[in-house]
N, CA, C and O of each residue as an XYZ file, in Angstrom:
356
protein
N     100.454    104.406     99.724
C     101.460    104.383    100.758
C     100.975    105.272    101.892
O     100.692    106.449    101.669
N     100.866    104.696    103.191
C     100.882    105.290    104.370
C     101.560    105.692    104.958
O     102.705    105.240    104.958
N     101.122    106.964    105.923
C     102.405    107.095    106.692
C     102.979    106.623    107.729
O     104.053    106.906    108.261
N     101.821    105.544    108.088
C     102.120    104.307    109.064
C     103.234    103.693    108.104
O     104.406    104.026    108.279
N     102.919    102.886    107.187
C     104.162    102.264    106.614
C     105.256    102.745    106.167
O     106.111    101.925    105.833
N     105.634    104.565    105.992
C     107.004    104.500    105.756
C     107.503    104.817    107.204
O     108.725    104.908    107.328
N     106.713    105.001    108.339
C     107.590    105.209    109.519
C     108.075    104.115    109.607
O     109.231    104.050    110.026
N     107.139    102.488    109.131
C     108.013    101.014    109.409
C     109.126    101.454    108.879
O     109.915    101.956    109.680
N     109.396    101.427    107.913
C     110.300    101.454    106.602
C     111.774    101.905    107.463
O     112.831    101.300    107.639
N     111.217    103.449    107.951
C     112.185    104.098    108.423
C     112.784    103.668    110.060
O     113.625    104.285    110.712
N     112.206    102.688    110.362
C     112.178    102.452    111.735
C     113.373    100.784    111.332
O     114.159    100.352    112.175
N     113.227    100.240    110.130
C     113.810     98.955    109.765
C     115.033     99.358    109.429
O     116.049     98.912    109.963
N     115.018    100.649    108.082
C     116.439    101.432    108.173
C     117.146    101.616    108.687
O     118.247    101.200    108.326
N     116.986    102.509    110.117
C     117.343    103.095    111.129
C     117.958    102.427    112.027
O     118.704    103.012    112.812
N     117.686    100.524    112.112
C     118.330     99.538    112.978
C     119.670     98.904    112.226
O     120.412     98.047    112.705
N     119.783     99.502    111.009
C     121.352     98.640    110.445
C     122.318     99.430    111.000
O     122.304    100.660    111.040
N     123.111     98.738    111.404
C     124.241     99.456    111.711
C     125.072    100.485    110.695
O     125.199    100.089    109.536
N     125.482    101.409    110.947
C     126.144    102.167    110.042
C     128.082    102.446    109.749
O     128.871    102.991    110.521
N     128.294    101.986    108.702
C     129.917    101.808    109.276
C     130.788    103.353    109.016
O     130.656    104.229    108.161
N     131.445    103.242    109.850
C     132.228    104.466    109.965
C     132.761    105.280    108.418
O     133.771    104.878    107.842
N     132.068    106.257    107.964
C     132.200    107.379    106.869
C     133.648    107.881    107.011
O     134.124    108.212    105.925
N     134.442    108.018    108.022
C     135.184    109.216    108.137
C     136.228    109.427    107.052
O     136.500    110.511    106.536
N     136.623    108.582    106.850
C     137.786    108.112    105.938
C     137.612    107.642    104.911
O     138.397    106.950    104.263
N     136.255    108.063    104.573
C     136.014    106.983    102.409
C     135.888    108.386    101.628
O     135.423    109.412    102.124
N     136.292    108.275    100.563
C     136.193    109.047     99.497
C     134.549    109.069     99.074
O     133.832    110.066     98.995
N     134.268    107.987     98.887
C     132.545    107.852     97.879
C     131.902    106.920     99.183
O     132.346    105.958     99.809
N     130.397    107.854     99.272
C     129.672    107.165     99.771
C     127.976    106.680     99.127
O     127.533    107.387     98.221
N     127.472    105.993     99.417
C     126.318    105.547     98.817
C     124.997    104.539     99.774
O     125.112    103.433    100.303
N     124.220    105.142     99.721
C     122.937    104.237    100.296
C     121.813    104.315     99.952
O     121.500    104.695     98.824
N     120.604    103.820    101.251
C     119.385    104.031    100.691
C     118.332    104.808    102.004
O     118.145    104.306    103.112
N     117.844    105.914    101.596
C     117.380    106.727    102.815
C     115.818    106.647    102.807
O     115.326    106.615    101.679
N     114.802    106.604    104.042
C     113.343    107.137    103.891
C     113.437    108.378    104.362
O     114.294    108.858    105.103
N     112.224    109.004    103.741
C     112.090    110.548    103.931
C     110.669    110.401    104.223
O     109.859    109.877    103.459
N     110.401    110.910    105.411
C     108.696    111.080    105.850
C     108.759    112.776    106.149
O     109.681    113.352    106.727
N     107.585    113.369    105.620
C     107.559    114.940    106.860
C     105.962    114.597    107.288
O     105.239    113.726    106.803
N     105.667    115.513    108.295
C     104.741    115.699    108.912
C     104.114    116.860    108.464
O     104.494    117.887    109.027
N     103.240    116.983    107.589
C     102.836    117.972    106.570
C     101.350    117.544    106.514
O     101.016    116.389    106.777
N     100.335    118.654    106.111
C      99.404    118.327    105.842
C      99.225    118.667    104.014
O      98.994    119.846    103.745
N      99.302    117.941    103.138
C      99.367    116.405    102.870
C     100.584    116.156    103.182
O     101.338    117.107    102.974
N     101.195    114.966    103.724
C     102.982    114.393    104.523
C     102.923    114.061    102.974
O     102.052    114.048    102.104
N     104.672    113.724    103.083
C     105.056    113.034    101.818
C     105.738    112.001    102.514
O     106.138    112.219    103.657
N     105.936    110.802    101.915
C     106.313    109.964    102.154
C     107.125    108.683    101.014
O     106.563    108.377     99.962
N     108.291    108.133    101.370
C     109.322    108.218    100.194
C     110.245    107.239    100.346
O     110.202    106.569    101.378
N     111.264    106.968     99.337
C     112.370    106.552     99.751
C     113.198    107.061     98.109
O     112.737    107.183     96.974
N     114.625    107.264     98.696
C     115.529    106.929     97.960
C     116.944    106.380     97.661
O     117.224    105.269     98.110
N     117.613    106.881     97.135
C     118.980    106.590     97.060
C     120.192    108.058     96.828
O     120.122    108.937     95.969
N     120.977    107.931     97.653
C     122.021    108.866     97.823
C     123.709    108.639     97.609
O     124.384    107.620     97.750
N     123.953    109.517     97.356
C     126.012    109.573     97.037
C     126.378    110.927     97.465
O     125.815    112.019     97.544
N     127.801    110.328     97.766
C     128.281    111.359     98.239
C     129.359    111.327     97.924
O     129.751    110.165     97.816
N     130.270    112.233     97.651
C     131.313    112.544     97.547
C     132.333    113.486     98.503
O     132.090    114.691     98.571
N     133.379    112.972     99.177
C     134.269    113.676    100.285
C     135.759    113.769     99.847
O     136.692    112.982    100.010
N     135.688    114.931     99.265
C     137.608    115.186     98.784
C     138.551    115.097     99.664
O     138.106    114.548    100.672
N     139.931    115.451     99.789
C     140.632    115.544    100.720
C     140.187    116.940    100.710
O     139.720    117.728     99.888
N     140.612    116.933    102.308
C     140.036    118.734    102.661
C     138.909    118.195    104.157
O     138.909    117.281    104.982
N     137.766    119.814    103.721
C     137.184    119.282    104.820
C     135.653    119.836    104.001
O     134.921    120.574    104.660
N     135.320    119.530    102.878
C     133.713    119.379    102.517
C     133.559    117.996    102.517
O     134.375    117.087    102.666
N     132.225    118.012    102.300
C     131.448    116.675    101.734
C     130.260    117.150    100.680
O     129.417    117.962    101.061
N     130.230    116.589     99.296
C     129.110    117.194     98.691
C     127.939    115.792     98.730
O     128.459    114.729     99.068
N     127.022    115.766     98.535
C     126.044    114.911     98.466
C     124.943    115.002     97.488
O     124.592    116.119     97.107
N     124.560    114.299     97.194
C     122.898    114.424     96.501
C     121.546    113.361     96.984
O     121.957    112.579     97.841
N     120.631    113.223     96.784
C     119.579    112.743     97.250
C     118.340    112.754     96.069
O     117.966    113.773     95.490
N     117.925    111.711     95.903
C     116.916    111.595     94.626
C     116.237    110.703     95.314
O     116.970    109.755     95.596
N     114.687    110.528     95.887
C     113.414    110.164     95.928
C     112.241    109.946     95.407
O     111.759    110.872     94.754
N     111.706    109.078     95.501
C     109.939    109.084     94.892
C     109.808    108.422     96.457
O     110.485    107.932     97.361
N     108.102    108.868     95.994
C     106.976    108.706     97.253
C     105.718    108.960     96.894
O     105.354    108.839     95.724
N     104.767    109.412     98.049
C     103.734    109.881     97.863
C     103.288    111.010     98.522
O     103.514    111.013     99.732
N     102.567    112.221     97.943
C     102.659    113.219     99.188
C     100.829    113.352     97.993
O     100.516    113.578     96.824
N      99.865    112.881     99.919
C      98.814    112.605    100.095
C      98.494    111.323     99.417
O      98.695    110.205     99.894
N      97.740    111.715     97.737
C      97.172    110.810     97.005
C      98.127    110.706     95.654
O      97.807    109.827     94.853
N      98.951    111.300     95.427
C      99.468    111.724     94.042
C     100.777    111.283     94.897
O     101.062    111.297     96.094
N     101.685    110.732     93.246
C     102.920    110.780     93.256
C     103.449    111.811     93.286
O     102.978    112.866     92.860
N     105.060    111.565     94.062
C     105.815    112.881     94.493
C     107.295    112.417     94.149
O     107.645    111.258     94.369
N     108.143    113.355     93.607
C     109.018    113.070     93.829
C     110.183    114.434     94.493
O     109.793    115.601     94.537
N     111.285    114.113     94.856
C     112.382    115.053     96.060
C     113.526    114.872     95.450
O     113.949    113.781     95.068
N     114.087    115.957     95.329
C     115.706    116.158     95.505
C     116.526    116.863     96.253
O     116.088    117.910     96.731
N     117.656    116.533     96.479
C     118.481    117.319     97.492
C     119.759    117.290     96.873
O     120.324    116.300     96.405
N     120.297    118.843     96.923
C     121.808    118.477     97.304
C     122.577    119.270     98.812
O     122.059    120.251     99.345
N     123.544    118.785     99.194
C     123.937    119.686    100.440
C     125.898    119.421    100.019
O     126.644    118.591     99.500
N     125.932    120.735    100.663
C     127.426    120.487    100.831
C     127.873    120.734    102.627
O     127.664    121.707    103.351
N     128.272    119.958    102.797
C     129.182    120.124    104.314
C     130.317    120.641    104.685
O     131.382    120.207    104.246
N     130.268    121.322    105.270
C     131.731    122.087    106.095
C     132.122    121.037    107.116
O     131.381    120.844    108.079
N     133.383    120.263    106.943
C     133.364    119.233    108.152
C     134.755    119.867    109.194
O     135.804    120.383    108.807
N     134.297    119.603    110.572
C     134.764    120.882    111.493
C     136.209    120.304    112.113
O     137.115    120.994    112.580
N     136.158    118.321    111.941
C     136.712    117.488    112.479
C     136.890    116.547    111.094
O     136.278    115.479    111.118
N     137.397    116.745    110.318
C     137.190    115.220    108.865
C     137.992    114.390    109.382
O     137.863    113.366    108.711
N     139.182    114.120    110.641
C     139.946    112.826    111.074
C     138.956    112.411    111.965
O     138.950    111.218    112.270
N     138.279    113.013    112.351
C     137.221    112.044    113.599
C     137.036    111.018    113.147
O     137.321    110.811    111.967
N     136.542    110.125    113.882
C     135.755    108.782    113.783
C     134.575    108.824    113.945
O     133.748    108.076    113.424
N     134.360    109.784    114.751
C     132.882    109.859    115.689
C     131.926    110.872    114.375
O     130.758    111.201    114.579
């Protein structure tokens, strides 16, 4: 895997439209992850999220890729402080 081809990847992603989060309880998709690293990693995965009433959001993030020649794999979790949770925007 190149890092020419996951910028495609991320460039094909990046054109779906995204529908408005503000108001769902559970969310779920599919993300690319490129860095600019010497060796880059380069990736994709799948994510959820979870948004209580209130104003967090917790999330997680699980990936495979490649970072250089060897398999790689990434995790994430984040939690959000949301400043506005009735927005739309």
């Amino acid at each position: 895997m190149t890092l020419r081809w996951a910028s495609a990847l991320a460039l094909v992603l990046a054109g779906f439209p995204a529908a408005a989060q503000a108001q769902r309880l559970a969310e779920a998709g599919v993300e690319a992850v490129a860095t600019a690293a010497d060796p880059g990693y380069a990736g994709g995965g799948l994510y959820a999220a979870l948004r209580p009433p209130g104003r967090v959001r917790f999330a997680l993030l699980l990936s495979a890729g490649e970072r250089g020649d060897e398999p790689a794999a990434r995790g994430e979790a984040t939690l959000h402080f949301l400043l506005s949770p009735a927005s739309r925007k």
